[in-house]
NUMI-571699 format. One line per field, with one value per residue (C-alpha): x, y, z; residue number from 1; residue in one letter. Coordinates in Angstrom, 2 decimals. Example, Ala and Ser with C-alpha at 12.3 -4.5 7.8 and 13.67 -1.06 7.14 Angstrom:
! NUMI-571699
xx = [12.30/13.67]
yy = [-4.50/-1.06]
zz = [7.80/7.14]
n = [1/2]
res = [A/S]
END
This chain:
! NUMI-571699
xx = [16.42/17.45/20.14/21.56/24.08/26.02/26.86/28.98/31.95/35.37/37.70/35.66/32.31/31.48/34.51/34.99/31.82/32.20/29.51/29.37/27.14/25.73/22.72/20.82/17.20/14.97/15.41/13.41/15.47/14.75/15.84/16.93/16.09/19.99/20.76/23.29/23.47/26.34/27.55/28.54/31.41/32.32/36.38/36.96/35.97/33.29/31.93/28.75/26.08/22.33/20.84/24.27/25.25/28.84/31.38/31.81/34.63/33.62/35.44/35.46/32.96/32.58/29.44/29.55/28.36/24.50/23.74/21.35/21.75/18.53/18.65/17.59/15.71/15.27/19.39/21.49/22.99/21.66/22.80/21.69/20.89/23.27/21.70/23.94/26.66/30.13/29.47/33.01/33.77/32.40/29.25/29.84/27.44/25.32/27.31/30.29/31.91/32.03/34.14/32.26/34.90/32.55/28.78/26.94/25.58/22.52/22.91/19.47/20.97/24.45/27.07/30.45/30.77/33.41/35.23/34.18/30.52/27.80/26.15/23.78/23.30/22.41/20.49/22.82/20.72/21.59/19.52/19.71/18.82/16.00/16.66/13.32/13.11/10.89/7.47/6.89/10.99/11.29/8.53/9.69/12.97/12.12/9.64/12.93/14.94/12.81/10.39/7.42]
yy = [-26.44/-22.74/-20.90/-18.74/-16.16/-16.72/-13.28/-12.51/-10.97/-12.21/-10.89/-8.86/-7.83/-4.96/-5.52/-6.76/-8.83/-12.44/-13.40/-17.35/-18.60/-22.20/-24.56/-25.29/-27.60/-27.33/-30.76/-32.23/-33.39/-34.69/-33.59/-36.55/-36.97/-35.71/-31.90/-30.22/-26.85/-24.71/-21.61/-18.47/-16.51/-13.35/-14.07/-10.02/-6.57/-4.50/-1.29/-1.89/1.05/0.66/-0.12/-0.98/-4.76/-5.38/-7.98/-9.74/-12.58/-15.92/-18.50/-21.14/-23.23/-26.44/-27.55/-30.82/-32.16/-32.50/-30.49/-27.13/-24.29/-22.68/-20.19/-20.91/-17.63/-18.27/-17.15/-13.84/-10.81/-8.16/-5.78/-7.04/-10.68/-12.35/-12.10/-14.51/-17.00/-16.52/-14.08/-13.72/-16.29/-18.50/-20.18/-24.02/-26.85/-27.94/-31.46/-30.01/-29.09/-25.59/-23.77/-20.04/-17.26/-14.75/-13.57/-10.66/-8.77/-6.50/-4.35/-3.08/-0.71/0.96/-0.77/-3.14/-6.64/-7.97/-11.08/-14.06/-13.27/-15.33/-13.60/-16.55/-20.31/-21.77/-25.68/-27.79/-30.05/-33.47/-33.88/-36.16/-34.72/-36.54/-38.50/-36.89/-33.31/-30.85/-31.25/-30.35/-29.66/-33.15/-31.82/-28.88/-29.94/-32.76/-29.84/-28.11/-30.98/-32.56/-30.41/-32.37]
zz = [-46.73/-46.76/-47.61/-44.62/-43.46/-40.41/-38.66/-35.93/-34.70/-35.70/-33.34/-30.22/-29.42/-31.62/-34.00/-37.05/-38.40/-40.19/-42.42/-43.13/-45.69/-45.72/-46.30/-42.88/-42.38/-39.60/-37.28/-34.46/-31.15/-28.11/-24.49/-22.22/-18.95/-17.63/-17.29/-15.47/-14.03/-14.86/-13.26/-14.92/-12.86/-13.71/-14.45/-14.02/-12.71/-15.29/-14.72/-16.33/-16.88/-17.31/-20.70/-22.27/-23.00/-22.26/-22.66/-19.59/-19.34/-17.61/-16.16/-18.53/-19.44/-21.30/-23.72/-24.15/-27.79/-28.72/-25.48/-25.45/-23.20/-21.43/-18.88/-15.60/-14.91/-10.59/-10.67/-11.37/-10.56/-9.01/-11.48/-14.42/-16.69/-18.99/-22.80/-24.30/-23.68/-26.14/-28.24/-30.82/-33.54/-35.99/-34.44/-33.68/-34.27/-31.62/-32.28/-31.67/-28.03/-27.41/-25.05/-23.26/-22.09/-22.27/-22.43/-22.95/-19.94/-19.81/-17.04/-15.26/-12.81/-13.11/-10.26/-10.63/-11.16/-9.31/-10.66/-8.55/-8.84/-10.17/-13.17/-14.20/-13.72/-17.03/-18.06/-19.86/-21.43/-23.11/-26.78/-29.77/-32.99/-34.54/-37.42/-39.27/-40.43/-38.72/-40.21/-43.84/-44.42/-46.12/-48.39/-49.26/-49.57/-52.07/-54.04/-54.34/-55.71/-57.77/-59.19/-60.84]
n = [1/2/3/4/5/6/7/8/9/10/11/12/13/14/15/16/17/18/19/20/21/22/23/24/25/26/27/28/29/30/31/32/33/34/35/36/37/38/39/40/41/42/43/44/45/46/47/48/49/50/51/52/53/54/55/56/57/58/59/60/61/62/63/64/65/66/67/68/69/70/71/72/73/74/75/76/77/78/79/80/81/82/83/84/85/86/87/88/89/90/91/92/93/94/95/96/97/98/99/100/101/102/103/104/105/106/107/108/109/110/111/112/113/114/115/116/117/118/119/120/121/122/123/124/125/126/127/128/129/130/131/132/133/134/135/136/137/138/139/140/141/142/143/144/145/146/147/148]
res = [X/X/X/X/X/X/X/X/X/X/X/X/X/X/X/X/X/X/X/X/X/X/X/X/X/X/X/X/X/X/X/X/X/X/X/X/X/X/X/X/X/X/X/X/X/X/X/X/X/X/X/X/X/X/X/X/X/X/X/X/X/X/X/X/X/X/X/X/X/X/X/X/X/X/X/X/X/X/X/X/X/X/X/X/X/X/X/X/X/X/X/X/X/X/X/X/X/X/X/X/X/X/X/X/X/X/X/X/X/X/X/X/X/X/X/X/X/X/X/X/X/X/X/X/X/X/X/X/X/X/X/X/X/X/X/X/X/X/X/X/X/X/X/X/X/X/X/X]
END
């Protein structure tokens, strides 16, 4: 078990920061044999500029519960890579069904991205979290506990 700090940004990319505070353990999980492909559409126009990550709004998206996102690396834009999906608010549970409005977008080359576009497909993939703790967190968490 370890204590941790949440951070992220309350209200808009770059604003105001929220720092949650909370107990999280390290958990095994398995990936099924069921994935789906998702498409990320950019939802409006951005003038984006090399080197600097921007805000881009998506159509939306939904995560389903106990499902992990990967990025299928074969597909996206020409102008740059998404670096991460939703990116304002307190950070959900992989349990929990999560809506995406938005991701961060690393432009490699200065251009436009027109609304419409695909900026990224991303792997939706189902998972069950494993009952069992990652190796040696039961340990450590029961050293912690009960101290002998």
């Amino acid at each position: 078990m370890a204590k941790i700090k949440i951070v992220c940004w309350k209200d808009k990319l770059g604003g105001e920061i929220e720092e949650v505070e909370t107990e999280a353990f390290s958990y095994g999980f398995t990936v099924g044999p069921h994935g789906e492909w998702e498409m990320l559409i950019a939802a409006e126009d951005k003038e984006v500029k090399k080197d600097e990550l921007v805000p881009v709004k998506i159509e939306e998206i939904e995560l389903p519960p106990k499902s992990i996102v990967v990025p299928c690396c074969i597909m996206r834009h020409a102008l740059g890579i998404v670096a991460s999906l939703g990116c304002v608010g307190t950070q959900k549970k992989v349990e929990e069904r999560r809506v995406v409005n938005t991701v961060v977008f690393n432009p490699l080359f200065d251009g436009t991205v027109h609304r419409g576009e695909l900026l990224c497909v991303t792997n939706v993939l189902y998972a069950s979290i494993d009952r069992r703790l990652a190796r040696g967190t039961a340990e450590k968490w029961l050293q912690e506990r009960y101290r002998y």
